[in-house]
Backbone as JSON, one array per atom type, in Angstrom:
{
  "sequence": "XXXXXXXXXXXXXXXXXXXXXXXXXXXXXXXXXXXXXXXXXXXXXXXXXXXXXXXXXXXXXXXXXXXXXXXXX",
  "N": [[0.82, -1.16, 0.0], [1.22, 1.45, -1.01], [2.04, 4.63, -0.67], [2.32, 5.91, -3.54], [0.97, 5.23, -4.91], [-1.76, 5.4, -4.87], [-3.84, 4.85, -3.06], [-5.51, 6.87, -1.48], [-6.92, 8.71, -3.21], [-8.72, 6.89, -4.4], [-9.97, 5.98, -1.74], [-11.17, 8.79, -1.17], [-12.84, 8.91, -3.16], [-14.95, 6.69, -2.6], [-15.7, 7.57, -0.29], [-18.23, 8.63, 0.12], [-20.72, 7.26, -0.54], [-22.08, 3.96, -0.42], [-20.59, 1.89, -1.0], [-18.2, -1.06, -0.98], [-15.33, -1.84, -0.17], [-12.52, -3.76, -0.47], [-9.19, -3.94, 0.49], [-6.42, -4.99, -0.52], [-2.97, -5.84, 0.41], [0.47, -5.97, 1.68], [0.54, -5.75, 5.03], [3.03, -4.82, 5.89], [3.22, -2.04, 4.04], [1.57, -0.03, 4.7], [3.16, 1.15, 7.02], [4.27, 3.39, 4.65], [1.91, 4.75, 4.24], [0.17, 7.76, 4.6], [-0.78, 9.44, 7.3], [-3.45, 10.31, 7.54], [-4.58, 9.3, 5.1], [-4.17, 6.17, 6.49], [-6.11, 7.04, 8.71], [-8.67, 6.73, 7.3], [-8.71, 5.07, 6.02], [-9.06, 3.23, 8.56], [-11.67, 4.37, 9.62], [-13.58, 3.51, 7.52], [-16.48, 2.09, 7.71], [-16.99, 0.75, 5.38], [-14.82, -0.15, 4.43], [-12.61, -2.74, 4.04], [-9.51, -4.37, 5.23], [-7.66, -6.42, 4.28], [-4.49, -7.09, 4.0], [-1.45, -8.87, 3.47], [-2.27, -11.68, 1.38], [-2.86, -14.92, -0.08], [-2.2, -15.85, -2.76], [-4.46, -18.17, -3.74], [-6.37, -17.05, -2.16], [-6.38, -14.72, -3.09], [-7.12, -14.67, -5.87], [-9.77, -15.14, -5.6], [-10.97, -13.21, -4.24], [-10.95, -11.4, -6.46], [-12.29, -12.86, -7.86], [-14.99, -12.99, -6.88], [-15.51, -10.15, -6.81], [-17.14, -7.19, -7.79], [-16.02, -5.21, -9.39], [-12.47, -4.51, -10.13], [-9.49, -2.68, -8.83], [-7.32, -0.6, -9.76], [-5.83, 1.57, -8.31], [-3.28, 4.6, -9.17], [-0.98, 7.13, -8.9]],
  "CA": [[0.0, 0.0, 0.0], [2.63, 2.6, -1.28], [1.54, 6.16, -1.27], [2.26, 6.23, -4.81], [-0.24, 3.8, -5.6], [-3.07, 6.24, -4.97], [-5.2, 4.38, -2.02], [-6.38, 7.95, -0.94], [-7.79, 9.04, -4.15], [-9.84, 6.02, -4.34], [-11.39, 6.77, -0.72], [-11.83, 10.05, -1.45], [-13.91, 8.31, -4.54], [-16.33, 6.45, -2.23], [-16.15, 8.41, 0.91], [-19.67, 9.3, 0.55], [-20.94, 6.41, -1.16], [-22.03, 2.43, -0.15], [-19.74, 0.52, -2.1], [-17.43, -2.16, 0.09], [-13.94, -1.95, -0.9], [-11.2, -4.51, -0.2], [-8.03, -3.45, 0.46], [-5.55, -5.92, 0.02], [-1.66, -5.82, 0.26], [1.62, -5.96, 2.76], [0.76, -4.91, 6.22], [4.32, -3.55, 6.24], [3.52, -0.89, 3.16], [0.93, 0.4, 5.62], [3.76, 2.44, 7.03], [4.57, 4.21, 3.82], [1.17, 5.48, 3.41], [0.21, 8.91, 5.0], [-1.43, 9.49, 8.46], [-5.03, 10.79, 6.92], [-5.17, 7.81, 4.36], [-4.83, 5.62, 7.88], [-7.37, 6.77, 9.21], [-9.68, 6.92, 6.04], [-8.53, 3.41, 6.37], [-9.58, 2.35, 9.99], [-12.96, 4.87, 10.2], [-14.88, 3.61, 6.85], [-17.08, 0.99, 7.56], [-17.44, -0.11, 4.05], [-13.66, -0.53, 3.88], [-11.72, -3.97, 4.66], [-7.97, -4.36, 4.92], [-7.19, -7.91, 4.22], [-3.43, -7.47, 4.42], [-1.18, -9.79, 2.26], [-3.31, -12.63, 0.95], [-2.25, -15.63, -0.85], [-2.99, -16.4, -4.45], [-5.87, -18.8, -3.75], [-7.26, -15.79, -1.53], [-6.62, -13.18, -4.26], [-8.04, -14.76, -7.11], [-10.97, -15.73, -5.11], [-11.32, -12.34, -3.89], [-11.23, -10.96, -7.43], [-13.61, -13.49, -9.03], [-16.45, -12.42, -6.51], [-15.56, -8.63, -6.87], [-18.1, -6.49, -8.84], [-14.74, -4.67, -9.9], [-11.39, -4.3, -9.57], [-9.31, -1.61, -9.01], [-5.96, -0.43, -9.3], [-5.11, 3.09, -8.33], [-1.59, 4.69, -9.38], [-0.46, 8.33, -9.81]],
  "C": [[0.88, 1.24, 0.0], [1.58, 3.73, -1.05], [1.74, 6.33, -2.75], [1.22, 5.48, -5.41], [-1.51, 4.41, -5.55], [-4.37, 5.64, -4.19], [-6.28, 5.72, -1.57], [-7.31, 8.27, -1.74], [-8.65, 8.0, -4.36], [-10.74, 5.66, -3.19], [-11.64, 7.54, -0.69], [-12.92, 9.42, -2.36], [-15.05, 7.96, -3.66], [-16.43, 6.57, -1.11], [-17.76, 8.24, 1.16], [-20.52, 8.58, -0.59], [-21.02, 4.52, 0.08], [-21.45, 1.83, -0.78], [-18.47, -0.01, -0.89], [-16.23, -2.16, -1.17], [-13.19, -2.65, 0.15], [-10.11, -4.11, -0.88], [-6.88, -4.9, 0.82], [-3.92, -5.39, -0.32], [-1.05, -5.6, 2.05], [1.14, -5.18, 3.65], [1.83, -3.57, 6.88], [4.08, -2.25, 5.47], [2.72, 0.27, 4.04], [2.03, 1.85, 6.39], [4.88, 3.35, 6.1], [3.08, 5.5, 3.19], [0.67, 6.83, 4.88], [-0.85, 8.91, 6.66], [-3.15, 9.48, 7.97], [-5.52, 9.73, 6.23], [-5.62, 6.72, 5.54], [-5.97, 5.84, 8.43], [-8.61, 7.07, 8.8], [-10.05, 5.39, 5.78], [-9.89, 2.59, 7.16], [-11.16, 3.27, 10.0], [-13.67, 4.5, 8.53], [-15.37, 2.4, 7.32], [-17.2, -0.07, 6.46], [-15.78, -1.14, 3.63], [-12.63, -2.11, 4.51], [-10.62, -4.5, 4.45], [-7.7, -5.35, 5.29], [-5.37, -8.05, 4.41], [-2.65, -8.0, 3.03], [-2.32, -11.05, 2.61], [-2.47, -13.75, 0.19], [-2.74, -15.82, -1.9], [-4.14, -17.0, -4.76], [-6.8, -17.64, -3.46], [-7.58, -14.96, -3.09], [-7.48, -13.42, -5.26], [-9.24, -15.48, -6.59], [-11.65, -14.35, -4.69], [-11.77, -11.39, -5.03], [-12.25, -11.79, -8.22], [-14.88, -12.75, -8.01], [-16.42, -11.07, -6.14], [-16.22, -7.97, -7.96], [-16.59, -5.19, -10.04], [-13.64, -4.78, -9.53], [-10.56, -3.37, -9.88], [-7.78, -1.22, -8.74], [-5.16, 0.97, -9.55], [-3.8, 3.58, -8.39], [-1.86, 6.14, -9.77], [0.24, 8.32, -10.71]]
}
């Protein structure tokens, strides 16, 4: 979860919106990304930070995802 990768701009996106977003990747990148994203993080309800995942996970997580999404500046 780099800061370059653009996690913020995609909760800014559904801030103010019902849509359930999974967040997956390295626990460790977690501290590269910005204080405010954190806790855009930990206070949405809709949002769920799976972490690293393993391959079975992932592509299980992406087949029953209505989208998928991959934010980058």
């Amino acid at each position: 979860m780099k800061k370059y990768k653009g996690i913020y701009i995609l909760l800014k996106a559904i801030e103010k919106t019902d849509i359930k977003l999974v967040v997956v990747g390295a626990s460790s990148d977690m501290k590269t990304v910005d204080t405010q994203t954190v806790a855009m993080l930990k206070n949405n309800k809709n949002v769920i930070v799976e972490g690293h995942v393993d391959n079975t996970e992932l592509f299980s997580l992406i087949a029953n995802a209505s989208a998928l999404v991959q934010p980058s500046r």
